[in-house]
N, C-alpha and C positions, 0 to 999 in steps of 0.2 A: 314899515311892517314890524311888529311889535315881535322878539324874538321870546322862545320858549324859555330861555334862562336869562331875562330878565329881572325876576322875582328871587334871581339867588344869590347868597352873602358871599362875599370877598371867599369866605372859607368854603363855602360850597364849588366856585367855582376854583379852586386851588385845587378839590377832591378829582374834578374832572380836566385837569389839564396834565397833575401829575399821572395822568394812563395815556399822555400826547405822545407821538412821534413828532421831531419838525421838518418838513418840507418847504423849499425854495423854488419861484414861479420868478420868469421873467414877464417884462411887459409883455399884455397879448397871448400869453400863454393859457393855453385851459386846464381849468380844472375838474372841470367835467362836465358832460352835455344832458340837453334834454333826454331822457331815455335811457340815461347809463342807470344800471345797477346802483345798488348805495351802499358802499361799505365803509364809507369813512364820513363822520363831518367835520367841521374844521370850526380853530378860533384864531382868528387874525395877529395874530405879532409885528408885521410893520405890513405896511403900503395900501393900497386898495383893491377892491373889487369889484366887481361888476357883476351882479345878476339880471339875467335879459332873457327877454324867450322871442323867439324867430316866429313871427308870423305869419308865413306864407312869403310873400316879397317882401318884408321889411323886418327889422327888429326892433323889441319893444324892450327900453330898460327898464328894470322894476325899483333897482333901485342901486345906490354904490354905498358898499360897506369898508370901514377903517377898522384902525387900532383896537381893539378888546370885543369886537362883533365877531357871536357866532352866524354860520350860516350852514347849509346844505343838512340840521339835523330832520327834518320833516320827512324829508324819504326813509333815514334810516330809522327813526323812531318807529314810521308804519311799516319798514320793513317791503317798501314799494320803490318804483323807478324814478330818477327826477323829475321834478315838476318844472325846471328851470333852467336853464345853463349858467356857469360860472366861468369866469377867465378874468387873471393879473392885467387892473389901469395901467399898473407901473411895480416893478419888482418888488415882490413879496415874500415872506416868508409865512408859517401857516403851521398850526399846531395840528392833526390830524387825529379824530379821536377813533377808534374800531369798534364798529357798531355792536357788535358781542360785546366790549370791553363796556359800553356803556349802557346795556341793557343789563347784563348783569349787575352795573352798579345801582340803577334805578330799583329793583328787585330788592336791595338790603337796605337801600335809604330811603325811607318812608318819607321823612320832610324834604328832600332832594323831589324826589316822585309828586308830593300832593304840589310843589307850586311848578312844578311843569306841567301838570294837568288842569289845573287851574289859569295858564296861559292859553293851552291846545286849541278851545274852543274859540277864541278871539281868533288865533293865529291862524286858524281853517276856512274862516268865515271872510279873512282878506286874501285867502289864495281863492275860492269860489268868486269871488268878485273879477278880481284880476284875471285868472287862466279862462272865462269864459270868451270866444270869439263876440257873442252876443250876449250880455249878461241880463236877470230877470226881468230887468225894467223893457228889453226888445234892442238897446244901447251900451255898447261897450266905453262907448265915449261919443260925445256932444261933433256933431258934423262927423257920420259915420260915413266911411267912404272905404272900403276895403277890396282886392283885387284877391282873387284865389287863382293861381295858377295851375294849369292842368299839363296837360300833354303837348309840349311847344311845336311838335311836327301840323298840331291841327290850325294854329297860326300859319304854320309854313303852306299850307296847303287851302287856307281858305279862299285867296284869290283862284284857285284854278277849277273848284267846286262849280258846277251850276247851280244857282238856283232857282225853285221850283215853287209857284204857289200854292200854299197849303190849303186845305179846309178852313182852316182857322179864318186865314186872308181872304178869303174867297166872304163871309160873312162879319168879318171885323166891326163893320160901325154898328151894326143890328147886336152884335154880341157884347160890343163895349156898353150899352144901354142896359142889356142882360146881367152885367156884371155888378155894375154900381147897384140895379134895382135886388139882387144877392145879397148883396155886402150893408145896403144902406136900408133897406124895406123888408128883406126877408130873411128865414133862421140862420141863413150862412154867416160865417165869420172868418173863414180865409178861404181862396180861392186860388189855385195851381192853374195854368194855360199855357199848355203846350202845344205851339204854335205850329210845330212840325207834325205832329201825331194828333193834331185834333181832339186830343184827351184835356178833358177839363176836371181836375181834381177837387171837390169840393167837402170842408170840414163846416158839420150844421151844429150846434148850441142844442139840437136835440138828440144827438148821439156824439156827443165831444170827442170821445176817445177812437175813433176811427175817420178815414176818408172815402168820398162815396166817387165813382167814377163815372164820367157821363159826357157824351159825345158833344162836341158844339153847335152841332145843329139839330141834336134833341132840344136843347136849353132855349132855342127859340121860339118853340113851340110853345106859346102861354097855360095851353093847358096841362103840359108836362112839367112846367114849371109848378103851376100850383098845384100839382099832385104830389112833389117832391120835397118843395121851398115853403111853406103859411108864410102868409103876413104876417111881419112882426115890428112892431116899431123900432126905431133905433133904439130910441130911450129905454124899451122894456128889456131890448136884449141886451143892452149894456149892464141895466142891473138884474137881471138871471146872468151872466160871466161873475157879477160880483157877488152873487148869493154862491155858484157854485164853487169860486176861491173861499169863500165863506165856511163851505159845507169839510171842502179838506182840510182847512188849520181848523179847523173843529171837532176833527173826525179821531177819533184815538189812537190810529197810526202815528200821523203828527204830532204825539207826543213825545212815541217813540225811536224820532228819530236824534239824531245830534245835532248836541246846541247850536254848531254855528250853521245848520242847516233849517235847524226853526226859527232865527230870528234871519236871514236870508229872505226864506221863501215869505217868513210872516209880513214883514215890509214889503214886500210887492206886493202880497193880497190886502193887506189894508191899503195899500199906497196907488192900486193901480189904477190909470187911465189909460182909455181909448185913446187909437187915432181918429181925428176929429173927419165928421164927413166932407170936409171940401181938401181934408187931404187925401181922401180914400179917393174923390172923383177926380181930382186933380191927377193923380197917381195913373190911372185906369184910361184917362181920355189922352194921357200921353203915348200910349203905347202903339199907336200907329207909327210916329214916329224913331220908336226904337226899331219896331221892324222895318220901316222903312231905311236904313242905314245903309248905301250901299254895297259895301264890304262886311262889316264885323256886325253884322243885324243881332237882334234879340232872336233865341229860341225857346225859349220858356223864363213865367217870371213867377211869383207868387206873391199874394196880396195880403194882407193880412188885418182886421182892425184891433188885433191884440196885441201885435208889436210894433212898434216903430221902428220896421226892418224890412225893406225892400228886396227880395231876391231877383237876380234876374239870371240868366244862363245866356252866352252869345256861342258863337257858333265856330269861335276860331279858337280859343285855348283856357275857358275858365270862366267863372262867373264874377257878380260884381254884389254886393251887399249895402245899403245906402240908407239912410234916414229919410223920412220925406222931407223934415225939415230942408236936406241939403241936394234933393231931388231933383228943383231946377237947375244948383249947380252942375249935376254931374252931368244932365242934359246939355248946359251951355259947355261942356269939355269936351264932350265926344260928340255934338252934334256940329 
């Protein structure tokens, strides 16, 4: 990740280390967490670093910083909370700049100021990429497989729950047939099935920006279907998604917004692809099987042909987030 004072001379950065305090970190020791306040950022003097951010069960490192890297100024430059955690690989020492100290100096030094901001928008457009759980493309990374934990007592308590057949289960094979013919034939483009509540959340291509709510044994009514749902080819409704990506980078808002968020979004709207339909039916005809699980069943999942992002929700402490690419796998693990 490409830092903001990169672009500055020997003597520039002499201007900002002489307003440094130095601080000493042993190994393992933090420097500060996701969420802290930002009043200092720091320039390395000996040993290394570690930037990482905690994602739910696991931690993600972004990356390990040495000798003459700065790090932590992005919070204090916006004058916002960390984006990131830090903590000493091995005993450190660390020049410490005061966020006043350094604002004010950016304020009088006009060439100090224009090639930090001529970094900024690079700099922004690699933290949008990284800090998203799910990034534009529907994939935070290739074999998405991610576990969100929730409330550990509803694990503790799942085996002792009865359970109950729903609405949903009660018409499962007649509505899996309903779903794909949504997703693969008609205006919809993601679809929520809450297995417990018989609530089936649908978002259509002809009112994008909202969700429409409707029972699962309305939806097998054919004629409530076509009063709700037109026929629409796949093909066509693939490209009306691409005309309306089309219509917002083209719209004069999107101009207004910042750089690293126009060439972000602009790449996914030129760049985007569907999920293909034999992974949307693949996806859909499995899902007997998750609720069938005898313990930790599925209770809601969402479909989607705009991302490559499986949601599911089970019933003991958290949901599960998955590519289809790696779909069978997480099948062959928990099945």
């Amino acid at each position: 990740m490409k830092s903001i004072f990169q672009e500055l001379s020997h003597a520039d950065i002499e201007k900002i280390k002489s307003r440094a305090v130095k601080r000493k970190y042993r190994a393992g020791e933090s420097v500060f967490s996701e969420g802290d306040a930002a009043e200092y950022f720091y320039l390395i003097d000996s040993g290394l670093i570690s930037i990482f951010i905690d994602k739910f069960n696991s931690r993600k490192e972004i990356q390990t910083l040495g000798i003459g890297e700065f790090f932590g100024e992005m919070a204090v430059f916006y004058n916002g909370k960390r984006t990131a955690s830090a903590s000493a690989k091995e005993d450190a020492e660390l020049l410490g700049i005061a966020k006043q100290a350094f604002l004010d100096m950016i304020q009088t030094d006009q060439d100090i100021a224009r090639k930090i901001y001529g970094i900024l928008s690079i700099r922004n457009e690699e933290l949008v990429l990284k800090e998203k759980l799910i990034d534009a493309t529907g994939l935070a990374e290739r074999n998405l497989h991610i576990g969100i934990k929730g409330d550990p007592s509803l694990r503790e308590s799942a085996l002792t729950r009865d359970r109950h057949e729903s609405v949903v289960d009660s018409v499962l094979p007649e509505l899996i047939v309903c779903l794909e013919d949504l997703l693969l034939n008609r205006s919809a483009y993601r679809v929520f099935i809450g297995f417990n509540s018989g609530e089936i959340r649908i978002s259509s291509i002809l009112d994008p920006f909202t969700e429409e709510f409707h029972s699962a044994q309305k939806l097998l009514d054919g004629a409530y279907l076509e009063r709700h749902f037109p026929l629409i080819r796949f093909e066509d409704k693939i490209e009306t998604v691409r005309r309306l990506y089309k219509a917002i980078h083209q719209d004069v808002f999107f101009g207004l917004l910042p750089g690293h968020l126009q060439n972000v979004f602009g790449q996914y709207y030129e760049n985007w692809q569907p999920v293909s339909p034999h992974d949307i039916s693949r996806t859909i005809r499995h899902l007997p099987l998750l609720r069938g699980i005898p313990n930790y069943y599925v209770r809601n999942t969402t479909i989607s042909l705009i991302q490559d992002a499986i949601h599911m929700q089970f019933n003991c402490d958290g949901a599960y987030i998955v590519s289809a690419d790696d779909y069978e796998r997480f099948l062959e693990e928990n099945l």
